[in-house]
N, C-alpha and C positions, 0 to 999 in steps of 0.2 A: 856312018850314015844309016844301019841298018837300027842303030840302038835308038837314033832317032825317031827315026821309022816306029819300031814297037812301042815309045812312048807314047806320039801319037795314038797309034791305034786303042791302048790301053783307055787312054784319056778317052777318047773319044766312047767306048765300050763304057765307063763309070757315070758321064753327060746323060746318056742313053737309060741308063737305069734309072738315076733319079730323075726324070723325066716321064716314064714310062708310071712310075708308081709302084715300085715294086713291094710283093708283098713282105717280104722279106725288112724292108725298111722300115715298112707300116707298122710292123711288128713292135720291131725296137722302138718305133715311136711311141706305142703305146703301153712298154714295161719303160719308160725311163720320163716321159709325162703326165701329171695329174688330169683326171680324168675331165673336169674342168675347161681346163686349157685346151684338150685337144677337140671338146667338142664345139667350144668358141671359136676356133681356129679352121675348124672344116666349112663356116660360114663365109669364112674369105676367101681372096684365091692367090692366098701367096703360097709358093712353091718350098721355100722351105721354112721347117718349124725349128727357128733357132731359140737358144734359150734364153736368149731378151725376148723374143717374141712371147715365150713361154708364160713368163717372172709379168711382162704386163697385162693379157689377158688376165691371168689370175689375180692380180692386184685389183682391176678395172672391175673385177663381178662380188670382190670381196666389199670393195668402195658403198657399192648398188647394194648388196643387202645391208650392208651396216645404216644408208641412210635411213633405209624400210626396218628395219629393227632397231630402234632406240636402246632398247633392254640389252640384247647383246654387245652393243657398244660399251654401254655403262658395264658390264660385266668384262668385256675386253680390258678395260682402260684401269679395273679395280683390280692392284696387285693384291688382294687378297680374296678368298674364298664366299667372303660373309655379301649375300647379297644385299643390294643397297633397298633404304627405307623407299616407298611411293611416294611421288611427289605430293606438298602439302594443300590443301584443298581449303579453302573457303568456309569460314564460320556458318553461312548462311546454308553452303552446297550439306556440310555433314551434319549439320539440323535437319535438313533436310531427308538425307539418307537416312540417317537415324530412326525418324520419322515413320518413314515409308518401307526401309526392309531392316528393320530389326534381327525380324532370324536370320537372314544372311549374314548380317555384320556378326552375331553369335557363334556364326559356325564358321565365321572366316578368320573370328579372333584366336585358336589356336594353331593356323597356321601362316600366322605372322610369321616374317623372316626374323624381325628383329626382336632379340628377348628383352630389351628396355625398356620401361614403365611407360606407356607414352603421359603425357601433362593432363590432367582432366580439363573437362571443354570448358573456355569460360563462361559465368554465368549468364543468365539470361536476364535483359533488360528488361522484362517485368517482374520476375523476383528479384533485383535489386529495389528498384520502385516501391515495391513490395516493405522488403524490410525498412526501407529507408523511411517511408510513413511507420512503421509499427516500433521504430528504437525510441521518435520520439513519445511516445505516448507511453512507453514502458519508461523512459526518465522523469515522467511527469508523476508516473504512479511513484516512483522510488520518492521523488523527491515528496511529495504528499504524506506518505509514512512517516518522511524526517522532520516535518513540520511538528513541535510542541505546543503544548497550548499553553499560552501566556496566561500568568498565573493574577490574579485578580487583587488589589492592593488590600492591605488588613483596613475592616474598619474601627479604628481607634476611637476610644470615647473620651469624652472634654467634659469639664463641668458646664459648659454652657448646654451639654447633650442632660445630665441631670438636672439644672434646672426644668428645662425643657419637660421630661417625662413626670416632673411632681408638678408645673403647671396644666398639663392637658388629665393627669390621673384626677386632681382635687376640680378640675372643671366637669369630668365626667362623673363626680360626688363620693369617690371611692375615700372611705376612709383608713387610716391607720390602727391594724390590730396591736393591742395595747399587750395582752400575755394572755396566757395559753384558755383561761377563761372564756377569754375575749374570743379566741381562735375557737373553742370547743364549740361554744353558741353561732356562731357561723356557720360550722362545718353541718349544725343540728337545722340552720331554718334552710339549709342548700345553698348559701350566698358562695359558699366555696365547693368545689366539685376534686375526686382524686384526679391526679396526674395519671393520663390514657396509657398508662404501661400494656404494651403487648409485645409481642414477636418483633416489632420493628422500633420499639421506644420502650426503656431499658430507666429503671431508678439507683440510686444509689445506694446500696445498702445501710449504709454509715448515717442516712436521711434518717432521722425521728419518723415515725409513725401518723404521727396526728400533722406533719410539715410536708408530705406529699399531697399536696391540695393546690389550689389554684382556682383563678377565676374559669366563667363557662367558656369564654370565648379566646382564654390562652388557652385552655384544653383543648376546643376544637383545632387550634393552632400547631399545637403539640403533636394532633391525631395526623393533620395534610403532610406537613413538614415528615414526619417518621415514615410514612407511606409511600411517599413521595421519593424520598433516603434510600429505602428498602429495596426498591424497585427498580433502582440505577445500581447497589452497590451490594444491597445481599446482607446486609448487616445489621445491626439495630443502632439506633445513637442512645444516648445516656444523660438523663436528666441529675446535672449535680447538685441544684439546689433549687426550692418553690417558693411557698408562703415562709414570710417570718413574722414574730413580733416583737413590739419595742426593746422588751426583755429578752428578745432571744439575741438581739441586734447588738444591746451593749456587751453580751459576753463575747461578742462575735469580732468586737472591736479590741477585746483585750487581745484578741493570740492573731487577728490576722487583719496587720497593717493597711490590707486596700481596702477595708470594708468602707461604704460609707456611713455617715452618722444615723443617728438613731432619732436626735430631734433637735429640733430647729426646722427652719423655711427647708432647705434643700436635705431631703432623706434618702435613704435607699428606699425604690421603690417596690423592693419585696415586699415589704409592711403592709400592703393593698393587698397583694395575693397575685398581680397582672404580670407580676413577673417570674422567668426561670431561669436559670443558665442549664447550658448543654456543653456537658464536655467536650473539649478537642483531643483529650487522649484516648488512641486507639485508631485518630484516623489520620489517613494517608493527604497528605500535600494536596491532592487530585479530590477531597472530598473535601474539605476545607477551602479550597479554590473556589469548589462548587457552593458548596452553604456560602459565601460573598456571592456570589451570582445570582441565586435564589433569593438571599434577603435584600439585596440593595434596593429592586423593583418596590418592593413592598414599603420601605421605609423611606423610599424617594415618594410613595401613593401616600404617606401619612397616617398607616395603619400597623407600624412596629416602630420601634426606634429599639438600633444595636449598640455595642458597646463593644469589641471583641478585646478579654482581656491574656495578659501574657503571663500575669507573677500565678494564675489560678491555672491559666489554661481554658480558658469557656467562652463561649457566647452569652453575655449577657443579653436578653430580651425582654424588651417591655411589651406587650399587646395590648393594644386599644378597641375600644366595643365596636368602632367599625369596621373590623376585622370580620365580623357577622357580616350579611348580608341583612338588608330593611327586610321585615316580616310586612306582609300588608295587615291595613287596618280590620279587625273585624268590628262587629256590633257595639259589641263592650266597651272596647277601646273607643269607640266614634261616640258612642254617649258620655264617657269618661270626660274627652276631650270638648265637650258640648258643655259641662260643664263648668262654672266660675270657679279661678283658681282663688283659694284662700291661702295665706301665711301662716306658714306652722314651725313647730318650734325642733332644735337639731334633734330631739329624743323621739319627737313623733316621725322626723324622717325616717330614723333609724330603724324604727319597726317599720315603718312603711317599707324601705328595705327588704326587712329581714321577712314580710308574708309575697315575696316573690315564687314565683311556682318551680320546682327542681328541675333538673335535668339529670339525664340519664347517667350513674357510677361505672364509669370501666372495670377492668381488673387492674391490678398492680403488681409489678415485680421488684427487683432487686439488683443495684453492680454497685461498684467503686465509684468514687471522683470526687471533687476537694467544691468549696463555695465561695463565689467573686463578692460582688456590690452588694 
């Protein structure tokens, strides 16, 4: 009974204490709980601090900052050290920034967490617009370069083209030099003028002397045409053959099979002097293209007729007196004309001819090249 007794009492002594507050308890309360927990815990009024009470407190304040700290979560939940990249933001928002705080983003890019290259931004829809007008018009130029120029067909001569140039020669009263007499007295009243060798028009060296002559108006012909040459291409062209006569024409038929004949109805119409060739050795595809370009105009107007030949290599050309421009009438000529035409005889033509007034001697030079028609 008595052991009874003292247990009571004891119990009842221990109720007392934790009841009262002892300091003593308080103590150990506070070396054996987080500092946390006990100050959550003196808000309420539960009497004792058991350690579920403990373990939920502290879970319940962990909960509450973790929802208010995004960052520390994401770092809670990362079993590794390396903090995570910021969330990714809007093409519009970091044009934006960019924009507007440059030096910050400058001074914030070396203390990026992450060492990874980030992706460069994508372009902007006006510099794509941009390029996308400017590719096409750079393939338009390319393509422009790759365009050649279509080469101009040869023009070939026919016998119906020689007919052709011995009826409009013998219409415009030109006649045929017989030999070199013939030719000497020509070259002395002016009815023949030298071939305009200069810097831009070039003779053949291998040409006789007294055979670089020509009519005024293939000379003036000789002059545009070389000028004209010079001026696009930097070079001179080369006069391979001029005047001939009958005798020069038959030796000319013994050794070179294209010539044509010397006499009959249809001849070569060198024998006038109206005629030249112009070699084509020495020039380029591009220049030869071009002389068809240049002569076709002309002898579609009816003031050249060509021949372009291939066994010689030349430009055969005839020129016609209306290759000149009309002179107006003066006085002389208007009384000339005022008077009555009388009928005279082929020998009075001939001097008539031959007291026509000169025209001005070029100079003459010197090259290579072979003789066509």
């Amino acid at each position: 009974m008595c052991r009874i007794v003292c247990m009571v009492l004891v119990l009842a002594a221990l109720s007392g204490n934790s009841a009262n507050g002892s300091p003593a308890r308080l103590a150990k309360a506070h070396r054996t709980a987080p500092a946390a927990s006990v100050s959550h815990s003196l808000h309420k009024k539960a009497t004792h601090a058991t350690p579920q009470a403990v373990g939920r407190a502290s879970g319940l304040k962990i909960r509450r900052e973790l929802a208010h700290r995004p960052a520390a979560a994401a770092k809670l939940k990362s079993p590794s050290r390396v903090k995570p990249l910021p969330p990714k933001q809007d093409s519009e928002n970091q044009t934006e920034q960019a924009a507007i705080r440059p030096a910050a983003n400058k001074a914030a890019a070396p203390h990026r967490p992450s060492r990874a290259k980030q992706a460069p931004p994508p372009p902007d829809s006006e510099s794509q617009s941009e390029q996308a007008a400017i590719r096409p018009a750079a393939k338009r130029a390319a393509t422009l370069h790759r365009t050649r120029l279509v080469a101009a067909p040869p023009m070939r001569g026919s016998y119906v083209s020689l007919e052709r140039q011995n009826e409009k020669l013998e219409a415009e009263g030109l006649e045929r030099i017989e030999d070199e007499t013939d030719l000497s007295g020509r070259i002395a009243h002016k009815l023949l003028v030298p071939v305009p060798a200069s810097a831009a028009l070039a003779v053949n060296g291998n040409l006789p002397v007294n055979h670089r002559y020509c009519r005024p108006w293939t000379a003036r012909f000789l002059a545009d045409l070389a000028r004209i040459h010079a001026a696009q291409f930097h070079h001179p062209l080369e006069v391979s053959s001029a005047v001939r006569t009958v005798e020069y024409q038959k030796r000319l038929m013994e050794t070179n099979g294209n010539a044509a004949p010397a006499e009959g109805d249809v001849v070569s119409p060198h024998l006038t002097g109206a005629t030249i060739d112009i070699a084509k050795q020495g020039l380029s595809r591009l220049e030869i293209s071009w002389m068809r370009r240049w002569l076709l105009p002309m002898e579609a107007a009816g003031k050249i007729d060509v021949e372009e030949e291939f066994q010689q290599s030349c430009f055969h050309i005839t020129v016609y007196k209306n290759y000149l421009p009309a002179r107006p009438l003066t006085r002389a000529s208007q009384a000339k004309s005022a008077q009555p035409k009388t009928e005279t005889s082929p020998s009075a033509r001939r001097r008539t001819r031959q007291s026509t007034p000169p025209s001005e001697e070029p100079a003459m030079a010197s090259a290579p090249t072979s003789q066509g028609l």
